[in-house]
C-alpha positions in Angstrom: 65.2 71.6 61.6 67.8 74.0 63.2 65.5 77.3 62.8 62.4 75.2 63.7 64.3 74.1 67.4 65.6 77.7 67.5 61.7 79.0 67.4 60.3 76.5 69.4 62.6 77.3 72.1 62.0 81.1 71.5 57.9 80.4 72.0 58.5 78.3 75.3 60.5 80.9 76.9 58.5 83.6 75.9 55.1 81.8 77.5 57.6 80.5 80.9 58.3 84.6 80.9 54.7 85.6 80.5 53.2 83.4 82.8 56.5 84.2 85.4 54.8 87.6 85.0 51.1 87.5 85.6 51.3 85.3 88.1 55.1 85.8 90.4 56.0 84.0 92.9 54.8 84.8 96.6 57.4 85.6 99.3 58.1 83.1 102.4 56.8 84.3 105.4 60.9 84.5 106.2 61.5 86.7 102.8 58.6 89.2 104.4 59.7 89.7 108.0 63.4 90.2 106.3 62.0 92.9 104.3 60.1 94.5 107.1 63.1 94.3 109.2 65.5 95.5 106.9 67.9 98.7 107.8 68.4 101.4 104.9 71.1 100.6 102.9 73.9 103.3 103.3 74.7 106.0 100.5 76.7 104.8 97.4 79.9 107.2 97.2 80.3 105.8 93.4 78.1 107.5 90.9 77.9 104.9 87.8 76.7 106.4 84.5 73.3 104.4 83.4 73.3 105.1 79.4 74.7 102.8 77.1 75.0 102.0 73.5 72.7 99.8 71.1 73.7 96.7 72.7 72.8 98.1 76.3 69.5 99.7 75.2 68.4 96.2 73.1 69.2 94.1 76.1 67.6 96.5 79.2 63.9 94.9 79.2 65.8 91.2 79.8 68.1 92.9 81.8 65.7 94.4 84.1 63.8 91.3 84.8 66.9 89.3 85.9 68.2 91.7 87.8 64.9 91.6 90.1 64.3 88.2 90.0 67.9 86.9 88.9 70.3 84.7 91.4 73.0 86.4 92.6 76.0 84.7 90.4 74.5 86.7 87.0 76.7 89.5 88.6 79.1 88.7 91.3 80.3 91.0 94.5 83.8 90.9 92.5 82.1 92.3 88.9 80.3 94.5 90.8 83.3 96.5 92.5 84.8 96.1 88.9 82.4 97.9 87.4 81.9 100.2 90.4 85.8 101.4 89.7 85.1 101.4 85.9 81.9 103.9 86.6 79.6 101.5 84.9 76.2 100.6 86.6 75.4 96.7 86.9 72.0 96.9 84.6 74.5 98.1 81.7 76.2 95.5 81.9 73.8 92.7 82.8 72.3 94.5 79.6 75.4 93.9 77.5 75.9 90.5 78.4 72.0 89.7 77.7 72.6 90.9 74.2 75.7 89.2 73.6 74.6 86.0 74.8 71.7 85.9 72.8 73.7 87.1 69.5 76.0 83.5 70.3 72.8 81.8 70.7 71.4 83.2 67.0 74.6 83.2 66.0 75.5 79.5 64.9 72.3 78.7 63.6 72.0 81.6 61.4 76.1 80.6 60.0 74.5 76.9 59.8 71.5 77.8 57.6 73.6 79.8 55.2 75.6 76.8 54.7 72.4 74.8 54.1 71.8 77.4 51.3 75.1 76.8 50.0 74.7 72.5 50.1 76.7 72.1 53.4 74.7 70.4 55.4 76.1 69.7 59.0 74.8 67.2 61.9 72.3 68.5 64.0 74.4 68.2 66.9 77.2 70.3 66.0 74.4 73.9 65.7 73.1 72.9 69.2 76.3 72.7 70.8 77.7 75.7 69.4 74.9 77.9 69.8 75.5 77.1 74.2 78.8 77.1 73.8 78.7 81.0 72.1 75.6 81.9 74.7 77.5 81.1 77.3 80.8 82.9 76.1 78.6 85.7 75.4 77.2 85.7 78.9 80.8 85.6 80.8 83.3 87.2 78.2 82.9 90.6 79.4 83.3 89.6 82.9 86.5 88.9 82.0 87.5 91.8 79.9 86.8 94.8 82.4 89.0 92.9 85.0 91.7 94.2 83.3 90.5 97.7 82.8 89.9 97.6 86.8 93.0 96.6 87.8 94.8 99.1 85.6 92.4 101.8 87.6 92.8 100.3 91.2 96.2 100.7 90.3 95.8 104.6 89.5 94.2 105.0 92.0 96.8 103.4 95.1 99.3 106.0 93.2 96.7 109.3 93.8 96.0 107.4 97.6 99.9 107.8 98.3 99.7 111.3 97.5 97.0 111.6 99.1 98.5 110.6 102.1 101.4 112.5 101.7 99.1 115.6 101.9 97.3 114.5 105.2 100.1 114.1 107.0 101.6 117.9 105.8 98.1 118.9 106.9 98.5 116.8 110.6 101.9 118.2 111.0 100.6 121.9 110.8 98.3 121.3 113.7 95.0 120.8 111.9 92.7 118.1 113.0 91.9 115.0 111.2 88.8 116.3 109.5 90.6 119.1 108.3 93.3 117.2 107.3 91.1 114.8 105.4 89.3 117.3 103.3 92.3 120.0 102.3 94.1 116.8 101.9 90.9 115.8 98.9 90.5 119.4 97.8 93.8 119.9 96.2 94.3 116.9 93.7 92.9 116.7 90.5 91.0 113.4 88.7 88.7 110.4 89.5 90.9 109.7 92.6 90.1 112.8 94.6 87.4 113.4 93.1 86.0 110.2 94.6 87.7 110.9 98.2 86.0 114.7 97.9 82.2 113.3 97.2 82.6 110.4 100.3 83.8 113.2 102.4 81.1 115.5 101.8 78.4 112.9 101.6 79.5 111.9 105.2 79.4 115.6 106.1 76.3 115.7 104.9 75.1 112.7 106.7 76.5 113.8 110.1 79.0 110.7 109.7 82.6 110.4 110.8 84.7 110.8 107.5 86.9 107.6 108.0 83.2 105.5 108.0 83.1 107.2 104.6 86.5 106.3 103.2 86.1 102.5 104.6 82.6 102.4 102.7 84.4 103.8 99.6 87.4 101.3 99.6 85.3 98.5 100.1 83.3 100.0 96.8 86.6 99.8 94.8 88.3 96.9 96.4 91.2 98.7 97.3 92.6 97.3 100.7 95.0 100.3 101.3 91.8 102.8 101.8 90.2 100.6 104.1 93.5 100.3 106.6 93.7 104.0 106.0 90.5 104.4 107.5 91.0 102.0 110.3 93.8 104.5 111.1 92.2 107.4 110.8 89.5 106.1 113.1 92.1 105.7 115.9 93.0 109.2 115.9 89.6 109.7 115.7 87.8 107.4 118.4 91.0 106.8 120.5 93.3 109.8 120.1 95.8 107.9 118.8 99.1 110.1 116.9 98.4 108.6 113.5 101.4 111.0 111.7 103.6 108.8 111.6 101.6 105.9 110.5 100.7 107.9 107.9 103.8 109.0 106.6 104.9 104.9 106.8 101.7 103.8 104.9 102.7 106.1 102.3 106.2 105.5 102.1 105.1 101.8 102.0 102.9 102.3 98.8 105.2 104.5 96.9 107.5 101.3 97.3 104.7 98.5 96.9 104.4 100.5 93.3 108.1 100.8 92.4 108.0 97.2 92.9 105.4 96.4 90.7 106.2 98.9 88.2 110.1 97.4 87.7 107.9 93.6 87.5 106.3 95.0 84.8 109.1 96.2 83.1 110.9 93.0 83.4 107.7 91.2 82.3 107.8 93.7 79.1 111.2 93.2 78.3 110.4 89.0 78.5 107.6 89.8 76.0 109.8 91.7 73.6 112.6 88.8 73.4 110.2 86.7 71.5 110.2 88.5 68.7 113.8 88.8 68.7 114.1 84.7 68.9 111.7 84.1 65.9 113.4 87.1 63.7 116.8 85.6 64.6 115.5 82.1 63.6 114.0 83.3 60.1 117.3 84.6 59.3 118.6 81.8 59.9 116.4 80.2 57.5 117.2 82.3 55.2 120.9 81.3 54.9 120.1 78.0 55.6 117.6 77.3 52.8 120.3 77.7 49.4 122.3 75.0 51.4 119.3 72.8 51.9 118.0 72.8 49.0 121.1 71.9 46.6 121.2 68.8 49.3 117.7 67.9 48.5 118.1 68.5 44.9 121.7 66.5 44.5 120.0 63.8 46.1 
């Protein structure tokens, strides 16, 4: 019964997919004028690798489709600069979530006939609600598990931004200009950090941009708000003239604190996880010497 709802559900959205194909939707007269009067979209600074492993090559076709004709929540603005950080392209991991969800789906059906085999025979209602329940844990798990990998790398990447910093304003003080600031400041660190401040800078070189344009565009790629107000400043000194030294030199005195603060939270936060341990050891011992003392009690009684 299980398999035979599995396959007809299979078939239907196989034929919905094939007729989706030969014969698409046509666009709104609105949809066309939008297209026609669209402006090029600007140059991505973040280069995101587009090879994957099994699970990303079985789920690509799928993924490929919904990402043309999927709505817009399959991959939101906030998993996108996640995986723009990470260096992962979005049709990876729409792929990956594709192929997970549908392993959930097969999942529970497949565990339910093997039971059958075995004379276990569950309701039918239990398969069908565990098979959405594990496609749609599939579909948003790793949404939630590169958050954390992001945050760790926003977080590398404030520390290389003060330093960063710290290096434009040695560059201002020794009378070079902002745009020479900017890019000796970028050519002398090492990692994904500069090396992400050196291609914005030379791709807005190359465009005939101002460099601070660049640097906004590339902090709004990664989400980090420090990058962005360091453009904003740098555009000052740039636009209006303005002595942006000293700003400097406070913005990055103000993130090398910013991340002594949360670096002594998560210490503190560490040593709160560790005292755990320490309660349930403490209360085994005591179970230990307790139990002789219990147990002649329950025994005399």
């Amino acid at each position: 019964m299980i398999l035979a709802l599995v396959c007809g559900a299979g078939v239907g959205v196989g034929l919905w997919l094939v007729v989706r194909g030969l014969f698409p939707p046509r666009p709104s007269l609105a949809q066309a004028l939008a297209q026609l009067r669209r402006l090029p979209e600007p140059t991505i600074v973040l280069q995101a690798e587009a090879e994957g492993g099994f699970a990303a090559r079985l789920g690509r076709p799928a993924a490929s489709y919904l990402a043309r004709s999927g709505p817009a929540w399959l991959l939101p603005a906030r998993v996108r600069q996640d995986l723009a950080v990470l260096g992962r392209s979005p049709e990876r991991h729409l792929a990956e979530k594709v192929t997970l969800a549908v392993f959930g789906l097969c999942f529970v059906p497949v565990a339910t006939a093997l039971l059958a085999t075995g004379g276990m025979h569950l309701p039918v209602v239990l398969p069908v609600w565990g098979s959405l329940l594990f496609l749609v844990a599939g579909f948003f798990l790793p949404d939630l598990g590169i958050r954390a990998d992001a945050s760790r790398r926003r977080r590398d990447f404030r520390h290389a931004l003060s330093s960063f910093l710290d290096l434009v304003v040695v560059a201002l003080a020794g009378g070079g200009g902002v745009e020479t600031a900017l890019a000796d400041a970028a050519s002398v660190g090492s990692g994904w950090a500069f090396s992400s401040l050196r291609r914005a800078l030379d791709q807005a070189r190359l465009a005939r941009q101002t460099p601070w344009a660049a640097l906004g565009r590339l902090g709004h790629e990664l989400g980090v708000v420090e990058l962005s107000e360091l453009a904003a400043s740098v555009a000052l000194a740039g636009t209006e003239g303005a002595k942006v030294r000293a700003s400097l030199a406070a913005k990055a005195a103000s993130l090398r604190t910013h991340q002594l603060a949360e670096a002594e939270t998560a210490d503190q936060a560490a040593t709160e996880k560790m005292s755990l341990p320490v309660v349930v050891l403490f209360a085994g011992f005591l179970l230990f010497l307790g139990y002789p003392a219990v147990e002649k009690v329950v025994t005399s009684l």
